[in-house]
py3Dmol code that shows the C-alpha trace and the ligand (Angstrom):
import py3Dmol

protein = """\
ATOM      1  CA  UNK A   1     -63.158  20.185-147.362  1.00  0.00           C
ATOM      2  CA  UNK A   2     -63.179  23.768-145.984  1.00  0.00           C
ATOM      3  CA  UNK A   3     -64.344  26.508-147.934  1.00  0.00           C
ATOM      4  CA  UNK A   4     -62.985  30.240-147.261  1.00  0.00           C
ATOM      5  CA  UNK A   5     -60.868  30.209-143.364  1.00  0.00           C
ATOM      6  CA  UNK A   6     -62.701  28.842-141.107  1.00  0.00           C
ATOM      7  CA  UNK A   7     -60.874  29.368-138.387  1.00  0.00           C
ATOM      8  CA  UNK A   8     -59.952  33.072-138.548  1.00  0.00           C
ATOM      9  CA  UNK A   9     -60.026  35.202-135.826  1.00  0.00           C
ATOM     10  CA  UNK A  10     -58.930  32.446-133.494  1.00  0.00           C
ATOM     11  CA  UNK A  11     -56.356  32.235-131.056  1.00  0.00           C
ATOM     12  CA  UNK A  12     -55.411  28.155-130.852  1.00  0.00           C
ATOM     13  CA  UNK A  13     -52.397  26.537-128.430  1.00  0.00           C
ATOM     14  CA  UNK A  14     -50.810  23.352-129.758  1.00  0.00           C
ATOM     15  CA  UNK A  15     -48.917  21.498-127.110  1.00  0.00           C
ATOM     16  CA  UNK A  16     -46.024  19.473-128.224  1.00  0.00           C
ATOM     17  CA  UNK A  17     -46.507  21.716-131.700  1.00  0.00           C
ATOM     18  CA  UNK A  18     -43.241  22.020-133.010  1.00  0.00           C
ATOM     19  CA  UNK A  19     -42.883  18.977-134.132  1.00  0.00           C
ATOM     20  CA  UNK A  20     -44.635  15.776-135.552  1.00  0.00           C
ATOM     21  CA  UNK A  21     -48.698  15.772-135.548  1.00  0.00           C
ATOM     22  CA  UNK A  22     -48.745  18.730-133.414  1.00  0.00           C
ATOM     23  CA  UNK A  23     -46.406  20.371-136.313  1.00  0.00           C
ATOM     24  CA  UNK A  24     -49.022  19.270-138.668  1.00  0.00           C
ATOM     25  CA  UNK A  25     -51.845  20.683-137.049  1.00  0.00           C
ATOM     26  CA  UNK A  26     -50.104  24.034-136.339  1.00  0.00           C
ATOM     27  CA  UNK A  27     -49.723  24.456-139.675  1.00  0.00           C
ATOM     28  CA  UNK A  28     -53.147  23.345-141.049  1.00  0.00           C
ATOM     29  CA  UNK A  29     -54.646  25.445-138.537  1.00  0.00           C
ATOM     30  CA  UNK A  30     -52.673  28.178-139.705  1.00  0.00           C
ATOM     31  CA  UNK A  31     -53.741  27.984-143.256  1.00  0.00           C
ATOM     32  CA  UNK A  32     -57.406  27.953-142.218  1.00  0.00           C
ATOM     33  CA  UNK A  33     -56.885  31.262-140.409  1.00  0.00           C
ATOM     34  CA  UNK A  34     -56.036  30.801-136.825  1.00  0.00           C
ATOM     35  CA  UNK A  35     -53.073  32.803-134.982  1.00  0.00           C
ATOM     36  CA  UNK A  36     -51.429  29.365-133.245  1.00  0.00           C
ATOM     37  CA  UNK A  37     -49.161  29.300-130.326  1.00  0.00           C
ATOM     38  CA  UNK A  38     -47.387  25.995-130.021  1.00  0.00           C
ATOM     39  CA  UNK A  39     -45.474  25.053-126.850  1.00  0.00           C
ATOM     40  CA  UNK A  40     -42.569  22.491-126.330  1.00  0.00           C
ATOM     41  CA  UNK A  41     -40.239  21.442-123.332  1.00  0.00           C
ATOM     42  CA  UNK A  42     -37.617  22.535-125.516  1.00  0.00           C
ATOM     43  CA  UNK A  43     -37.681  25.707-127.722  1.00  0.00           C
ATOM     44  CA  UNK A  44     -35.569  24.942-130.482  1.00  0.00           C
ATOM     45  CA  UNK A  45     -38.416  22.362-131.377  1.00  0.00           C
ATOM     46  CA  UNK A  46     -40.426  25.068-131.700  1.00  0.00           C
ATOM     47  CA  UNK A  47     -38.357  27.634-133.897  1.00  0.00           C
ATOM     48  CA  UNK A  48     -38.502  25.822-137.727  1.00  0.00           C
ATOM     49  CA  UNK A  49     -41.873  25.175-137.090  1.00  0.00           C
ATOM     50  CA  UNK A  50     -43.209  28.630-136.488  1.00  0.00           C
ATOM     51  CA  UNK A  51     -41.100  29.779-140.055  1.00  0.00           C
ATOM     52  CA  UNK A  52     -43.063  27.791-141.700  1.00  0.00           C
ATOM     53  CA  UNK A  53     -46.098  28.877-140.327  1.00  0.00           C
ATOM     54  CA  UNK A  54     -44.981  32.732-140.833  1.00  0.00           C
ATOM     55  CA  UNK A  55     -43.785  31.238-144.495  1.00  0.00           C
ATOM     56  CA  UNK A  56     -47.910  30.742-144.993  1.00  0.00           C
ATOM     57  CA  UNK A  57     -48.750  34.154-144.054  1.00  0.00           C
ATOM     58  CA  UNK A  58     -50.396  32.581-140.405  1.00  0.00           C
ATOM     59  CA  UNK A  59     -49.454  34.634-137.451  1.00  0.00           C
ATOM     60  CA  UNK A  60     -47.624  32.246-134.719  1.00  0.00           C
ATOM     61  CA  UNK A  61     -45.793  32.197-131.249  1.00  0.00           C
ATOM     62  CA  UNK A  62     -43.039  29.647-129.880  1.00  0.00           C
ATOM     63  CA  UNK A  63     -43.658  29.092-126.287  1.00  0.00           C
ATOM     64  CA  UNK A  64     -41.615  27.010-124.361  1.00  0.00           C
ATOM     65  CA  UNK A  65     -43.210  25.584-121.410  1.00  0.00           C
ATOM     66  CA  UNK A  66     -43.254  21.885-119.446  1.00  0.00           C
ATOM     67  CA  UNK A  67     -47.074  20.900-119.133  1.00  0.00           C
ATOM     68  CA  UNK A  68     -45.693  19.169-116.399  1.00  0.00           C
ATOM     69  CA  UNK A  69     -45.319  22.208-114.412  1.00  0.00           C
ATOM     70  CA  UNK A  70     -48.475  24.332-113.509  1.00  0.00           C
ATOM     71  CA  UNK A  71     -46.590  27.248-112.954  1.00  0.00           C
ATOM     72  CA  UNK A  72     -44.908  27.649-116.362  1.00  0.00           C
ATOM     73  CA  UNK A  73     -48.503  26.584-117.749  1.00  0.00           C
ATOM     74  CA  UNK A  74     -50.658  29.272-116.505  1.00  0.00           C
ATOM     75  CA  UNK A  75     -47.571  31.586-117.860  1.00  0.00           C
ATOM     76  CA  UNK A  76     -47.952  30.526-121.242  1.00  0.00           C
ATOM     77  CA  UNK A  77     -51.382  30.746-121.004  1.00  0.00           C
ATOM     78  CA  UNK A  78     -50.976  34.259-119.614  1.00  0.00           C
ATOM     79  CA  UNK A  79     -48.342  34.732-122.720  1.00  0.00           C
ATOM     80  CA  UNK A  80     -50.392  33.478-125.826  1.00  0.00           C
ATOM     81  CA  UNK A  81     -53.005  35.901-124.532  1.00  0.00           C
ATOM     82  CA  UNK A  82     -51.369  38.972-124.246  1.00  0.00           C
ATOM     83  CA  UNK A  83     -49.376  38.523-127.871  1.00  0.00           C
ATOM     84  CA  UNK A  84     -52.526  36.306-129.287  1.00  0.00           C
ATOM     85  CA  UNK A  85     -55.257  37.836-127.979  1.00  0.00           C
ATOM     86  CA  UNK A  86     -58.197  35.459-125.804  1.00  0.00           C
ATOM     87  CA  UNK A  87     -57.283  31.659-126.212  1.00  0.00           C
ATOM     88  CA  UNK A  88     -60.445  29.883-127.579  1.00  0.00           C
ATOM     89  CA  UNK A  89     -59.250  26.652-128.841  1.00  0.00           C
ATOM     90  CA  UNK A  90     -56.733  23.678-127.137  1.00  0.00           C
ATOM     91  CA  UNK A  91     -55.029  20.743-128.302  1.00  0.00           C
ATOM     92  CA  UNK A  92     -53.623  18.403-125.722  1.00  0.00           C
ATOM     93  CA  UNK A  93     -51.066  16.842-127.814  1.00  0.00           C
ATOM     94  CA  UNK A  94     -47.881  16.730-126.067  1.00  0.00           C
ATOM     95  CA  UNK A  95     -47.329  13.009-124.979  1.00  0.00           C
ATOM     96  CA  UNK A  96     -44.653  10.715-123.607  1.00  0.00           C
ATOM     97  CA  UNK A  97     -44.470   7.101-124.688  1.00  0.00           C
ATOM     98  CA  UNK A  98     -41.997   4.494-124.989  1.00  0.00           C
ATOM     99  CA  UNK A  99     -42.651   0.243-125.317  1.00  0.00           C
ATOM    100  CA  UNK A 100     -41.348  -1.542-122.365  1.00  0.00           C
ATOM    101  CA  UNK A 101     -42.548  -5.226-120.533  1.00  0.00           C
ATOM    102  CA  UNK A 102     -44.493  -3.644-117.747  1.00  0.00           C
ATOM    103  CA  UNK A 103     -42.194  -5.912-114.979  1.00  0.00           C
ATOM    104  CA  UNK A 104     -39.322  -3.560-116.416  1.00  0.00           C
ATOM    105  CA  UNK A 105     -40.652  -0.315-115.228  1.00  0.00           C
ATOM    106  CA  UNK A 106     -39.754   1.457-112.328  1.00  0.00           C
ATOM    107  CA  UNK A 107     -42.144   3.707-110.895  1.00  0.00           C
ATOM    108  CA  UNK A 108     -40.468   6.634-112.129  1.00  0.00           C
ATOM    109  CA  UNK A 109     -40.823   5.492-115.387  1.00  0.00           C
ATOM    110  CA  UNK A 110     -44.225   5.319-115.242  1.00  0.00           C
ATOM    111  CA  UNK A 111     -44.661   8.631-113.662  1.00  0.00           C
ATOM    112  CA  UNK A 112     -42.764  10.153-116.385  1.00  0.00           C
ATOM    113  CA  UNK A 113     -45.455   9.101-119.178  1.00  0.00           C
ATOM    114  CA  UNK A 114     -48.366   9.765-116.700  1.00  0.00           C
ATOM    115  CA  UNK A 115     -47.166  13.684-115.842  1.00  0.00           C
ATOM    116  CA  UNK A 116     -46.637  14.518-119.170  1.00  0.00           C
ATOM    117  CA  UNK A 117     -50.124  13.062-120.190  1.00  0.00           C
ATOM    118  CA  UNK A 118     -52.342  13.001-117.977  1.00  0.00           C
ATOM    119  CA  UNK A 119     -51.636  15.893-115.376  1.00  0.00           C
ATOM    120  CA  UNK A 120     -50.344  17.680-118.613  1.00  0.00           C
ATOM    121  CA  UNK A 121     -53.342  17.421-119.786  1.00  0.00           C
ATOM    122  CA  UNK A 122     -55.124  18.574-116.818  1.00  0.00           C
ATOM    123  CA  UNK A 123     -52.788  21.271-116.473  1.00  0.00           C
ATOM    124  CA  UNK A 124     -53.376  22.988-119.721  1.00  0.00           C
ATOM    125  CA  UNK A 125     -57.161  22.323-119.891  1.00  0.00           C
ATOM    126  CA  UNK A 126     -57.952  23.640-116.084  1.00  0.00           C
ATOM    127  CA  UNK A 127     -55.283  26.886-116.441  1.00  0.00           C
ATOM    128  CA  UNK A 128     -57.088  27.237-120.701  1.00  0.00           C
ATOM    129  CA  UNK A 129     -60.924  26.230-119.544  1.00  0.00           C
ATOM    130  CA  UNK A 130     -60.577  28.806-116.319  1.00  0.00           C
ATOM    131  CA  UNK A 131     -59.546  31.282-119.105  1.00  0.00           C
ATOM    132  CA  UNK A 132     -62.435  30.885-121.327  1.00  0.00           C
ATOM    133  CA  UNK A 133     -64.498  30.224-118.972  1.00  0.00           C
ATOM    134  CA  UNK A 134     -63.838  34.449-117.409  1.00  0.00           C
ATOM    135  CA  UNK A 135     -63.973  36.074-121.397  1.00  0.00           C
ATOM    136  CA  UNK A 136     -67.323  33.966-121.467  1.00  0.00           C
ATOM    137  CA  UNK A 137     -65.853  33.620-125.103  1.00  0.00           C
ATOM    138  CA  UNK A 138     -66.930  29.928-125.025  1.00  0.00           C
ATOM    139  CA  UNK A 139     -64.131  26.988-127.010  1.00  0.00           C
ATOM    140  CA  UNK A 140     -62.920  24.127-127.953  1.00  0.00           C
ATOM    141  CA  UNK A 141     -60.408  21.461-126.306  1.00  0.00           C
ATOM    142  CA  UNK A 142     -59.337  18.633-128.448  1.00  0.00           C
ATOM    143  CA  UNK A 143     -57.404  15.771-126.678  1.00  0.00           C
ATOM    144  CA  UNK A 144     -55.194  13.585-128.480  1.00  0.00           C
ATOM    145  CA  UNK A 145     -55.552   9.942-127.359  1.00  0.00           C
ATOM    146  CA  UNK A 146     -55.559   6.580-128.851  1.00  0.00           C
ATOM    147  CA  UNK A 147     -57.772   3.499-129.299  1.00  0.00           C
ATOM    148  CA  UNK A 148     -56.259   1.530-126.631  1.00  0.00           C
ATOM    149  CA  UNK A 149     -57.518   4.607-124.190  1.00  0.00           C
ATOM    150  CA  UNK A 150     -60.578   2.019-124.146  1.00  0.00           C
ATOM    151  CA  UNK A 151     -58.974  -1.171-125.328  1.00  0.00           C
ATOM    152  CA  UNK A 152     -55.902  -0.999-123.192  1.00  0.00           C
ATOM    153  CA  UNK A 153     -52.346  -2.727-124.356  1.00  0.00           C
ATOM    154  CA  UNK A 154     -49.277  -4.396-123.456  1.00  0.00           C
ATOM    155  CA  UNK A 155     -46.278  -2.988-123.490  1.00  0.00           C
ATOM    156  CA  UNK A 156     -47.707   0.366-123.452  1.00  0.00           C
ATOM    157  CA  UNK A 157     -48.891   0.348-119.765  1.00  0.00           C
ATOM    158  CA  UNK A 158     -48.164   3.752-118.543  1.00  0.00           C
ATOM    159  CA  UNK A 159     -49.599   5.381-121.776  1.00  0.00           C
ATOM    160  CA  UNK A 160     -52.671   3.171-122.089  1.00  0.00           C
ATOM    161  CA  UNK A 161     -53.856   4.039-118.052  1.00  0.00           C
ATOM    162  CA  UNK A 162     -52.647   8.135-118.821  1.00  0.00           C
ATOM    163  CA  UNK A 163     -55.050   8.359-122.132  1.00  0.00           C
ATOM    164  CA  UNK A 164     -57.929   6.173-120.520  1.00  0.00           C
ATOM    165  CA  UNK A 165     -57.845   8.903-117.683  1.00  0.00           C
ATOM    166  CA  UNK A 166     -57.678  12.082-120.489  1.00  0.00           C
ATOM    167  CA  UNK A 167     -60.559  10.198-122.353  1.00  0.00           C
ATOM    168  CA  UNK A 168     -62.450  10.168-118.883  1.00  0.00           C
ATOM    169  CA  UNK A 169     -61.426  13.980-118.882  1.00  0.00           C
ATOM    170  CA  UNK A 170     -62.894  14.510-122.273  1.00  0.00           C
ATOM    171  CA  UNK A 171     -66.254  13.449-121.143  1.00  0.00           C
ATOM    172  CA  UNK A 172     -66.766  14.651-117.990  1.00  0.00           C
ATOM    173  CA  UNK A 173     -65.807  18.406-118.659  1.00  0.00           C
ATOM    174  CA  UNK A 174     -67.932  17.556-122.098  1.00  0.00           C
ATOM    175  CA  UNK A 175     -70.975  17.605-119.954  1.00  0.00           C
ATOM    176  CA  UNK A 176     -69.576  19.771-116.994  1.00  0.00           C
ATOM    177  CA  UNK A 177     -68.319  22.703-119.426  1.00  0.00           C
ATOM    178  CA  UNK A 178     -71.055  22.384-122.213  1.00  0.00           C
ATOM    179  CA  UNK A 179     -72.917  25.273-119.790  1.00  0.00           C
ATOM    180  CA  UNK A 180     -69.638  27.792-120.383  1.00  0.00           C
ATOM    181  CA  UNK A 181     -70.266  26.590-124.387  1.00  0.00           C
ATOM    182  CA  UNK A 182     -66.893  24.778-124.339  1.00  0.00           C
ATOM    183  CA  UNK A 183     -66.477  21.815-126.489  1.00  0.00           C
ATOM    184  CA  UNK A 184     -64.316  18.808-125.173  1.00  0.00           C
ATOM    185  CA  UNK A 185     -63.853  16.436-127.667  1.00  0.00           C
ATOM    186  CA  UNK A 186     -60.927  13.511-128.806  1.00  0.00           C
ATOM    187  CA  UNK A 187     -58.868  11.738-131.823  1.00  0.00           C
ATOM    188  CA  UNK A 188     -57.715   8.508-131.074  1.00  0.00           C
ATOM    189  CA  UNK A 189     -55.207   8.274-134.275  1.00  0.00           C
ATOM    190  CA  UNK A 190     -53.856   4.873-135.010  1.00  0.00           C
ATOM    191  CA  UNK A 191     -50.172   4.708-136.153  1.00  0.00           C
ATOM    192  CA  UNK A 192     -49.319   7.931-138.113  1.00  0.00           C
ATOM    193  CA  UNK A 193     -45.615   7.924-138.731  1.00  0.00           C
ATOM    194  CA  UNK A 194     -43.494  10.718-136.897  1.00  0.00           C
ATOM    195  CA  UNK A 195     -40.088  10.738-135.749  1.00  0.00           C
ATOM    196  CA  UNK A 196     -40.468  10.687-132.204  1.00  0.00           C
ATOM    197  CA  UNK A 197     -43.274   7.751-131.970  1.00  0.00           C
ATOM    198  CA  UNK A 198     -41.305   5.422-134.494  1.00  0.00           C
ATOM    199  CA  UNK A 199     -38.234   5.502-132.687  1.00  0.00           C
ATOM    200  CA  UNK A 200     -40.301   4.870-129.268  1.00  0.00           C
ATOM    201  CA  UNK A 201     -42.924   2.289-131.104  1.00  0.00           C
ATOM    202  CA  UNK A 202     -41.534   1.051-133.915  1.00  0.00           C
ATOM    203  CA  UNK A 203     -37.765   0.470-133.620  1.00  0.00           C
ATOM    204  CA  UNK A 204     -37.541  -1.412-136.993  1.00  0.00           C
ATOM    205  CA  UNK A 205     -38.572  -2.359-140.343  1.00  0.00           C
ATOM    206  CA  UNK A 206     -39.915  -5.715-139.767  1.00  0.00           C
ATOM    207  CA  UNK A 207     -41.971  -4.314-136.605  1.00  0.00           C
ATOM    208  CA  UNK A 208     -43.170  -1.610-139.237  1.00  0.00           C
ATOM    209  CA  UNK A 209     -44.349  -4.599-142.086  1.00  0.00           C
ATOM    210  CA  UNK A 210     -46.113  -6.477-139.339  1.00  0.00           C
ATOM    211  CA  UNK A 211     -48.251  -2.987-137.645  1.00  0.00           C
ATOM    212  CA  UNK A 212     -49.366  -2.022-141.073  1.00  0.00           C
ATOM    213  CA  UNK A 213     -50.749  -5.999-141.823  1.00  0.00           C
ATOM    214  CA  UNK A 214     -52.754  -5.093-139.013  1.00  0.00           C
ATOM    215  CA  UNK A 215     -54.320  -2.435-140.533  1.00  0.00           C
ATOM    216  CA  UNK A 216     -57.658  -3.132-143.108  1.00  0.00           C
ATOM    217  CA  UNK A 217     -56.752  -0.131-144.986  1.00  0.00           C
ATOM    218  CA  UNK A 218     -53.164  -1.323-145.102  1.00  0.00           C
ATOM    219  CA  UNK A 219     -51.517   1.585-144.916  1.00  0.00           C
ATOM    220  CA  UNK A 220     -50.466   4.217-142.406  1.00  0.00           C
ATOM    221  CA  UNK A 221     -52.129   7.944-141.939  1.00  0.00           C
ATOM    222  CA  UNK A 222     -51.179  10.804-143.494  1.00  0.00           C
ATOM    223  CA  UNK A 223     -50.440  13.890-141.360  1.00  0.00           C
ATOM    224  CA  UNK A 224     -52.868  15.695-143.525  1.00  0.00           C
ATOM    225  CA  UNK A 225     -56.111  13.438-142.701  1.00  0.00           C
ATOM    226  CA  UNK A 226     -55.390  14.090-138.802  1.00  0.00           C
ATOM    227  CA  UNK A 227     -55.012  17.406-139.312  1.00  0.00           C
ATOM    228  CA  UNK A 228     -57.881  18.324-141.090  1.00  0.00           C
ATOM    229  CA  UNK A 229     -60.504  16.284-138.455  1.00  0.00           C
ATOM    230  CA  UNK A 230     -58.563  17.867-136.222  1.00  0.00           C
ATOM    231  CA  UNK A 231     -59.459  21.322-137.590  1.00  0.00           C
ATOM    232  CA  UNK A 232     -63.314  20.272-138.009  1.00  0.00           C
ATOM    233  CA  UNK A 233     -63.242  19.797-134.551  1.00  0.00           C
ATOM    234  CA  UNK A 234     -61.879  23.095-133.465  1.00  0.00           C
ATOM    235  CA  UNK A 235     -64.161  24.802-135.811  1.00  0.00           C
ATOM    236  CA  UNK A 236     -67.712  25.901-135.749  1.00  0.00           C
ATOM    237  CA  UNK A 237     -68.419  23.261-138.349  1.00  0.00           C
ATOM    238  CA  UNK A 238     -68.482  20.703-135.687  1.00  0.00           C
ATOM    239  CA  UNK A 239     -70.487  22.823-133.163  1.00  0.00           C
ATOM    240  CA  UNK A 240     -73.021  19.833-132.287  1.00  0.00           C
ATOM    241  CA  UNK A 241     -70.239  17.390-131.246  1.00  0.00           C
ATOM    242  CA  UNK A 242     -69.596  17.597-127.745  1.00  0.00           C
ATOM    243  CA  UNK A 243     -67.747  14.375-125.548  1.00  0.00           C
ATOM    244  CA  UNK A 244     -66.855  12.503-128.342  1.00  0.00           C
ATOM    245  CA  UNK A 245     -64.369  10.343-129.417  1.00  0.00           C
ATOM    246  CA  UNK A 246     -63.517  10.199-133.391  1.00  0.00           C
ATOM    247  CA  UNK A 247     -60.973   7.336-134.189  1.00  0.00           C
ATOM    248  CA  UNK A 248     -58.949   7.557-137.216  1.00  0.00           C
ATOM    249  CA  UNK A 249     -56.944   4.369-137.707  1.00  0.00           C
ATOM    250  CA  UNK A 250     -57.954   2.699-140.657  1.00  0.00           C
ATOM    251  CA  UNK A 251     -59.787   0.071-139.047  1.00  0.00           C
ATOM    252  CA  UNK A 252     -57.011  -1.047-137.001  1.00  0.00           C
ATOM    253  CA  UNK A 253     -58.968  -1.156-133.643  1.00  0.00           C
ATOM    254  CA  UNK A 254     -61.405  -3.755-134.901  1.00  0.00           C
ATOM    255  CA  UNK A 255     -59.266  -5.759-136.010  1.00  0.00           C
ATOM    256  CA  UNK A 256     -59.410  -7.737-132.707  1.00  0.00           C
ATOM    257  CA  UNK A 257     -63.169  -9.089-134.041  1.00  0.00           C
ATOM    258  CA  UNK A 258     -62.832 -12.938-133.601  1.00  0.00           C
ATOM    259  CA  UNK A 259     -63.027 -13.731-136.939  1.00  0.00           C
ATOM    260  CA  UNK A 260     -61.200 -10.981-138.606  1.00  0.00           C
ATOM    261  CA  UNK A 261     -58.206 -13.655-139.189  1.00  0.00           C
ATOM    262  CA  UNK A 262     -60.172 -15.344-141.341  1.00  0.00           C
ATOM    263  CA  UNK A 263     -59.824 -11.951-143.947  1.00  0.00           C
ATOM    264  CA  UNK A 264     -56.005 -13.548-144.371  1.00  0.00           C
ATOM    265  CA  UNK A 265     -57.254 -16.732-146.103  1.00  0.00           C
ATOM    266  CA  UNK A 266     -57.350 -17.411-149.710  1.00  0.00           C
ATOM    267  CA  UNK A 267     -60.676 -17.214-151.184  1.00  0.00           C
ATOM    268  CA  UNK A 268     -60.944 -20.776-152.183  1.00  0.00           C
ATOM    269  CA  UNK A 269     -60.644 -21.846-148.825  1.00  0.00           C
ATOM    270  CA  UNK A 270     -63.023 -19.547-147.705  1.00  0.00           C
ATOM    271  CA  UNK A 271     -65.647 -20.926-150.479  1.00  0.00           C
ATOM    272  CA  UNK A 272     -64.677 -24.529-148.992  1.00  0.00           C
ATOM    273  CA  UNK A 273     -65.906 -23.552-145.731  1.00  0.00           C
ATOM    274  CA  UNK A 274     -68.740 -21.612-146.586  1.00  0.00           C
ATOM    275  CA  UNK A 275     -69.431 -25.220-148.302  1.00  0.00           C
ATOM    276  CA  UNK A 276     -69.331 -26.947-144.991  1.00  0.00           C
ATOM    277  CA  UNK A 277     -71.402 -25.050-143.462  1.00  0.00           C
ATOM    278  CA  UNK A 278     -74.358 -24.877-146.427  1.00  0.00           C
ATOM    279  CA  UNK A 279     -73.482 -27.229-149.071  1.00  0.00           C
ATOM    280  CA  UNK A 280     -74.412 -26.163-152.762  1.00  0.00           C
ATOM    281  CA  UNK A 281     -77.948 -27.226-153.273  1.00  0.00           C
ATOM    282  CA  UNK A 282     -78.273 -29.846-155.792  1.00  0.00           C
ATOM    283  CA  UNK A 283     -80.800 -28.802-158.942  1.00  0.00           C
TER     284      UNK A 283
END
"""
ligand_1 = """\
48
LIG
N -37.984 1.652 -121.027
C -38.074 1.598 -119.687
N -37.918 2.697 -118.879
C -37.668 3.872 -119.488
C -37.569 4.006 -120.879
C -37.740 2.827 -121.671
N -37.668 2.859 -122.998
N -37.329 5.300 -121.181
C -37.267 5.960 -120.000
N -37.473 5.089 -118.981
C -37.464 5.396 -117.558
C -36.104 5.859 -117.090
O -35.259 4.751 -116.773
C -36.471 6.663 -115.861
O -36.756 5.850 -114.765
P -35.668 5.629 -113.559
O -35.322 7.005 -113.058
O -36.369 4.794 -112.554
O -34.500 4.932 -114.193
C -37.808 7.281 -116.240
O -38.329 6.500 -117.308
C -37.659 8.700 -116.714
O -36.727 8.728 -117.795
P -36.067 10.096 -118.240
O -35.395 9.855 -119.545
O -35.287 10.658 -117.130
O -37.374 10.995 -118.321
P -37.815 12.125 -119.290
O -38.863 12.866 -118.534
O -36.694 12.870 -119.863
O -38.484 11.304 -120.501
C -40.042 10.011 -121.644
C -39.801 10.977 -120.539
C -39.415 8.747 -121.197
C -41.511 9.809 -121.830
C -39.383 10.485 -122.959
O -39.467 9.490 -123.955
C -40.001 11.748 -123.511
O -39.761 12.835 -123.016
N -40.814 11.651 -124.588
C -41.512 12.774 -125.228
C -41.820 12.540 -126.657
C -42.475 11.231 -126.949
O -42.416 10.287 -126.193
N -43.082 11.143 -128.086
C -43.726 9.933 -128.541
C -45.184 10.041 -128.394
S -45.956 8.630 -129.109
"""
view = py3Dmol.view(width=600, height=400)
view.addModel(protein, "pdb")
view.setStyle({"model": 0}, {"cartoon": {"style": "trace"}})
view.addModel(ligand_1, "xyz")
view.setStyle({"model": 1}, {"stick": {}})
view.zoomTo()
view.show()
């Protein structure tokens, strides 16, 4: 899909990197060419992770910091620089998420989802976008969202109103940083198995059976197919794509089309009501 390393030269940062999708893009990235700082609440997430990227021959740095905090953001901003050299590409990835009847959250609970993702998000694109924006180097912010950013969904409350608020992020500083020749775009990835969402999400098997039903492609993603949109996105290959959205999910979002169920029946029974509605002519 990529020919030669397209992203060489570059210095990228990888919240929530050390493990999961962020894991999978570090690496990718990596192997197309870019030095890649990923950052973690907790450093020893970050540690087997950055052997493996060494293990490639990529160049890498384990940062811990809480996107939470502002202060501890602009430091690892401050960090990757000074080991990296200037920062030109972002991934918002770190995320919080757990399911839970809305009535049963306290408001601390929701906060908890909401700091990491949203003001995380704002943290690391404000202290990152202030930083290109000075080396006039120009870049690339990819936010990691979903597709019920737009859709919304029980049971998921706190995530679904933190991701609708990074998608509005996306496009506004789309349009407001295009000047400074910084590119905001998002993924919303349906399910992509990962430790830390399927013990959140999907707590068991028979939960499991049911999401991928859902799915028209009927199957979950592979870490690989996020990771490489991920890295045309950062790359100059997608230099005309500026505010957007890309959803990778199989399908699943549509699936709420009203009469998707009908995809479930046998096809006899759909030829019987095809019938009713035009009946065979007769010759
Ligand atoms: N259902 C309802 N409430 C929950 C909950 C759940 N499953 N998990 C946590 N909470 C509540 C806690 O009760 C607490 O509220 P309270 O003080 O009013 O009781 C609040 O959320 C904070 O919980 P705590 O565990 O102290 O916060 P934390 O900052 O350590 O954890 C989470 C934040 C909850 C988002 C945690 O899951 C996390 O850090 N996740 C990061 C990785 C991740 O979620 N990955 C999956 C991405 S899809």
């Amino acid at each position: 899909m990529f020919e030669g390393k397209p992203l060489a030269g570059q210095t990228a940062v990888i919240t929530g990197g050390g493990t999961g999708l962020g894991r999978s893009m570090a690496l990718r990235f990596a192997e197309l060419g870019a030095k890649v700082a990923i950052t973690s609440r907790k450093q020893e997430n970050l540690e087997a992770t950055l052997q493996e990227i060494t293990a490639l021959g990529g160049t890498g740095l384990a940062v811990g910091c809480d996107v939470r905090d502002y202060a501890q953001v602009e430091a690892m901003v401050k960090t990757v620089a000074d080991q990296l050299g200037p920062i030109q590409i972002l991934v918002n990835n770190a995320a919080g998420n757990f399911l839970a009847p809305s009535e049963m959250l306290s408001p601390n609970a929701f906060n908890s989802v909401v700091s990491i993702v949203l003001n995380g998000t704002f943290h690391c694109t404000s202290a990152v976008g202030k930083h290109m924006i000075a080396n006039e180097s120009g870049g690339r912010i990819l936010n990691i969202v979903t597709t019920y950013a737009w859709m919304g969904s029980a049971f998921v409350l706190p995530s679904a109103c933190a991701k609708a608020g990074v998608l509005a992020m996306t496009r506004s500083l789309a349009v407001e940083w295009g000047k400074y020749k910084i590119r905001v775009n998002a993924i919303a990835p349906g399910p992509f198995p990962t430790p830390g969402a399927w013990e959140r999400l999907m707590p068991d098997k028979a939960l499991e059976e049911e999401a991928k039903k859902r799915i028209p492609s009927g199957r979950f993603g592979e870490h690989i197919e996020l990771a490489n949109l991920a890295s045309y996105l950062v790359s100059n290959y997608s230099d005309y794509i500026n505010g957007e959205c890309v959803v990778i999910d199989g399908g699943e979002w549509l699936m709420g089309g009203e009469f998707n169920h009908l995809t479930t029946l046998p096809w006899e029974r759909l030829a019987e009501l095809a019938a009713k509605i035009r009946p065979p002519k007769k010759s």
